[in-house]
N, C-alpha and C positions, 0 to 999 in steps of 0.2 A: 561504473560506480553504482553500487544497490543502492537504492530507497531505503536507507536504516531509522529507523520509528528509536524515541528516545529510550532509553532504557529501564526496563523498568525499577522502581523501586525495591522492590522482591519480588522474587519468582518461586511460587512454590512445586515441590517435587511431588507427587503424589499418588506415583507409579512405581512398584517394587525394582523395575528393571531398572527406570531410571537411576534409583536410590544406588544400587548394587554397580550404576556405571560409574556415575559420581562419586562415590567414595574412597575409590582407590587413590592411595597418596599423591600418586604424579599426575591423577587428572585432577584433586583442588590442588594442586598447586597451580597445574594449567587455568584454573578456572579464576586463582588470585592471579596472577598473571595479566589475565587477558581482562581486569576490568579497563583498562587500557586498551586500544588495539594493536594488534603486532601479528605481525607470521609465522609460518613454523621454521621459516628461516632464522628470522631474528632469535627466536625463542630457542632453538637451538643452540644456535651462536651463545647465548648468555646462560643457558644448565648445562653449556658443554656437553651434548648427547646428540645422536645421530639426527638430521633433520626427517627423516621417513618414519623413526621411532615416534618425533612430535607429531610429525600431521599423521600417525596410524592415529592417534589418542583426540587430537582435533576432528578427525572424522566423525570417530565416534560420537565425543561429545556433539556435535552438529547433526549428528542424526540425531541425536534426544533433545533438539530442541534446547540445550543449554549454552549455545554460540551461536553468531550469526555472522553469517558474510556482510563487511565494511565496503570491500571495496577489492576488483582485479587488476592485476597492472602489469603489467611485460616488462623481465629483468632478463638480461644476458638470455632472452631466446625463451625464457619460460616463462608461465602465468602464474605469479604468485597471490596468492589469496590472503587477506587481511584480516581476522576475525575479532571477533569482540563478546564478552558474556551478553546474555538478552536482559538479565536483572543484575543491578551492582549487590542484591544480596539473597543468597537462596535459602529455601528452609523448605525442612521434612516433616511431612505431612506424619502430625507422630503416628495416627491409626494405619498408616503402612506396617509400621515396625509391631504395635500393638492396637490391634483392626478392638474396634469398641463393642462389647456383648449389643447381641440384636435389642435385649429390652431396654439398655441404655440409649442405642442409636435410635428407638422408636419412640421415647420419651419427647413430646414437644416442649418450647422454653417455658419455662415457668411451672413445667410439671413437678410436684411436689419430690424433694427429693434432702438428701441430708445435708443441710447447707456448711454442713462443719469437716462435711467428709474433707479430705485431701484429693479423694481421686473425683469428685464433683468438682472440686478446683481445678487441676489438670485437665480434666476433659473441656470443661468449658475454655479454657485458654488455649487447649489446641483446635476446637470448632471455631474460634476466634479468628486464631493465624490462619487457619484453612479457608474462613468463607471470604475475611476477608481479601487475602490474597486473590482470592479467588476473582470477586468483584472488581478488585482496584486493575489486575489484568482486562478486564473486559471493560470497564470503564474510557482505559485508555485507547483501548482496540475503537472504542466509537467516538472517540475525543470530548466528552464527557470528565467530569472531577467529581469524585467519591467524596460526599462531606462525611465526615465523624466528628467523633470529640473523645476526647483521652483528658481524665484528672487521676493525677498522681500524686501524692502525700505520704507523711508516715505519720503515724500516731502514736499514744503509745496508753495502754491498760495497768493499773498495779495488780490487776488479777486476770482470770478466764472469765471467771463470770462478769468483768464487766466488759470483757470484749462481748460475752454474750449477750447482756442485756445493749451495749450499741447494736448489735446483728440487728435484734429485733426490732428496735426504734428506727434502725434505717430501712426495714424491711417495710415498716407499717407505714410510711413517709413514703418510699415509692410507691405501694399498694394505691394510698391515698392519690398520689399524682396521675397516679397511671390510669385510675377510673374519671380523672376528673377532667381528664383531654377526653376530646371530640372522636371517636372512631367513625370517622366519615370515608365514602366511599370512594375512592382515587389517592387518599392521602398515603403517602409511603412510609411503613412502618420499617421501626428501627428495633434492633434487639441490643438491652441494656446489660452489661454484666461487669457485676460488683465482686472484687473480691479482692481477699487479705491474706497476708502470711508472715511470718517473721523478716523482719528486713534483715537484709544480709549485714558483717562486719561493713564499718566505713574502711574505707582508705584512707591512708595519711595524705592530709594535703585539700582533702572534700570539707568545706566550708559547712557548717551547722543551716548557712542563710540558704546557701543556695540548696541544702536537701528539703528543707521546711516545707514549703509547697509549693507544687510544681503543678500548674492549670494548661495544657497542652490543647492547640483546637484547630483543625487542620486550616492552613491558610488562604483554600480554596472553599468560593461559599456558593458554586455551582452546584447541587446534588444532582447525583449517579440516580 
């Protein structure tokens, strides 16, 4: 039986090769599959396809790190292997697909930049998914808990200009808080990132109460 570590929450991709392994249709499907564990026997048996077809594809996938051996066991004479994803949800590191211009990647947080841009919003949302993924993997690796905090909401403007004049009042609001904490020496700094976009159409059936506002704040108050 392996030593299996819990799964993690997300696992990010953040290698082209990987990206180009993971993509092809029959390995997520392998990849929805296996947040379960099961074989490439079993797994065969239920897509109806060659069992040596499944574990070529399990191989692979296990060589990038995206399964992990569960557990060996001895069936009618062979060793069959049991595998399982390492995260029950993955995601692409978007600067694989579109790598960020050097002077935007050398920009530090709070470098002056066009806060209304669209592609300052994307990028800060995929440095988001990247670092943090990044952390909450390592975090677990030493058994440590990543605190965060997430507040979600929707609002709503009768114009632009007055989403822009909130921009600015919530800008000079943090400005104010942010000089008004202690930058002492040991203390672990956190990066803050605000942002807005059109909320999507509801769904029929999604409650007015329950979109109103939503204050999310990680349930573990260990910090990483």
């Amino acid at each position: 039986m392996a030593d299996r570590q819990i799964a993690l929450p997300i696992g990010l991709i953040d290698q082209p090769d990987r990206v180009r392994l993971a993509l092809s249709p029959m390995r997520r499907q392998l990849l929805e599959r296996l947040r379960t564990p099961a074989s490439a026997s079993q797994i065969a048996a239920e897509m109806t396809i060659g069992r040596q077809r499944v574990n070529y594809h399990l191989r692979a996938l296990e060589r990038a790190g995206l399964l992990e051996l569960v557990e060996e066991r001895q069936r009618r004479g062979c060793t069959e292997r049991v595998l399982v994803t390492r995260a029950k949800l993955f995601v692409v590191d978007p600067t694989v697909v579109n790598p960020a211009e050097p002077q935007d990647a050398a920009k530090p947080p709070g470098a002056a930049q066009d806060r209304f841009a669209v592609e300052h919003l994307i990028n800060s949302a995929a440095a988001t998914v990247r670092d943090v993924a990044r952390m909450q993997a390592r975090a677990q690796e030493e058994g440590t808990r990543l605190l965060t905090v997430t507040i979600d909401t929707e609002l709503s403007f009768p114009t632009p200009a007055d989403l822009e004049r909130f921009a600015d009042k919530l800008a000079d609001f943090v400005a104010r808080e942010a000089a008004a904490l202690a930058s002492t020496p040991g203390n672990r700094r956190y990066r803050l990132v605000i942002g807005a976009h059109p909320a999507p159409a509801r769904t029929t059936g999604v409650s007015d109460e329950s979109d109103r506002s939503r204050l999310r704040r990680s349930p573990h108050r260990r910090p990483h």
